[in-house]
N, C-alpha and C positions, 0 to 999 in steps of 0.2 A: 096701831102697832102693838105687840103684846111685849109685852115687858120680858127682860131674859130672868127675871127671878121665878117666871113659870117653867123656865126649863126650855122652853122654844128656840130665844133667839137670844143671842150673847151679845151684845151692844161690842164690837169693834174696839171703843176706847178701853171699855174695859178688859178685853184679850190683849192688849197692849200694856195697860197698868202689868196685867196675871205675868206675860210675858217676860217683863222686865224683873218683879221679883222672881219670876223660876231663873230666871237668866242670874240671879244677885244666888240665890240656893246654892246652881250649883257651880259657880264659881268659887262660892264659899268651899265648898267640899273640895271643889281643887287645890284651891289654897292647902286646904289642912292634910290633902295629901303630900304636896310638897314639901310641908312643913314637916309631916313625917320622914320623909327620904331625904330629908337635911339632917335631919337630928340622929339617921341612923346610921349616914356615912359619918357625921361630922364626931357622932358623942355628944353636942350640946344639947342641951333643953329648950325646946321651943315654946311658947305659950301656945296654947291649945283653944280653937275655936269652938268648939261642939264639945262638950261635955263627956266626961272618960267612961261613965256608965254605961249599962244599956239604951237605958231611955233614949241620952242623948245622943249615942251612934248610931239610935234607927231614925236621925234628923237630916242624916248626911244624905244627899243623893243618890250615890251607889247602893246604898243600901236599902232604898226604898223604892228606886227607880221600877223594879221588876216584878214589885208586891202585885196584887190585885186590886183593880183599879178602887176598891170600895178601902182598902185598909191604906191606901193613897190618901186618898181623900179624908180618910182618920187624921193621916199621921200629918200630912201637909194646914189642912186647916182649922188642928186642933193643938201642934206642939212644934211645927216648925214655923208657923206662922206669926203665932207670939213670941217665940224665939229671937227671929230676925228683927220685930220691932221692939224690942226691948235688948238687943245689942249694945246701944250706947249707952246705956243707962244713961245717967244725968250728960253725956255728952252731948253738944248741940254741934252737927255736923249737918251738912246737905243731906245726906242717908234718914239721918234719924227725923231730920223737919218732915221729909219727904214720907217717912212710914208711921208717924203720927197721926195720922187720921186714916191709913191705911185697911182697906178691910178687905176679909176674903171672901171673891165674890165670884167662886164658881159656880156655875149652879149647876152641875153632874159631877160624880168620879169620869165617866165617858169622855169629859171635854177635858178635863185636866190630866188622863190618860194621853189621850191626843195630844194636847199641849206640852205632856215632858217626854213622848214618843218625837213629834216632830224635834222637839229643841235640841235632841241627842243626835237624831239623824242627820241635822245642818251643822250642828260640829263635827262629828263624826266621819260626814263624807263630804260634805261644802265648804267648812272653813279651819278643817282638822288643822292647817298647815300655813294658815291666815295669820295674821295681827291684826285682825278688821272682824267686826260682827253686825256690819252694815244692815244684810237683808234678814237678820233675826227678824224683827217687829213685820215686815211686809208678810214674811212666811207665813202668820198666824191667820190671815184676812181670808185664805182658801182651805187650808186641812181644817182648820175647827170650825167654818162656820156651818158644817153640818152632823158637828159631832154628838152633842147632846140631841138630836132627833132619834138619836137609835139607842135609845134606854130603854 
């Protein structure tokens, strides 16, 4: 069996682990746009998840979703990555136990392109209208596992 660190084959649990933190991303980014169109109709100050800089608003989803799959794979597992596990700071939560030993382990831009292309499409047009995100994790078992072969 050749190992997915060569690029060939993506071990399954770990399209699942990938999947679950893009799935934690960009729900973050939803959050914090809602949190914006609270704070705009209401006038109150909301606390702010992502960072008011640049830096940190090329962390958000939307914002990075559309890059090129190479400054993806920049931004994702060099600034959003550590990001997200260093959230709780000294907070010990299910989250944070859970991205403590956490690591990024895509081995293309191509398959992490695929991976926030699909994740978009199944909210977007599957469960745009849902309270359930049941067949996220199934989804990834067919579109990525032939994504990094075409690098």
């Amino acid at each position: 069996m050749v190992g997915y660190l060569s690029g060939r084959h993506y071990q399954p649990l770990n399209r699942y682990r990938t999947a679950y933190i893009l799935n934690v991303i960009r729900s973050l980014d939803e959050k914090e746009l809602e949190n914006e169109s609270f704070e705009a109709l209401s006038g109150e100050a909301v606390p702010k998840i992502f960072p008011q800089d640049e830096a940190g608003q090329s962390m958000r989803w939307g914002k990075f979703k559309t890059k090129d799959s190479r400054i993806i794979f920049d931004i994702v597992g060099t600034k959003v990555f550590p990001f997200i596990k260093e959230m709780n700071g000294a907070n010990i939560s299910a989250f944070s136990r859970y991205m403590q030993d956490a690591m990024f382990l895509v081995p293309t831009p191509q398959v992490l392109q695929k991976m926030i292309t699909g994740l978009d499409e199944l909210y977007e047009r599957d469960i745009k209208d849902l309270d359930m995100q049941g067949d996220l994790y199934s989804r990834y078992d067919g579109p990525t596992a032939g994504a990094d072969a075409k690098r």
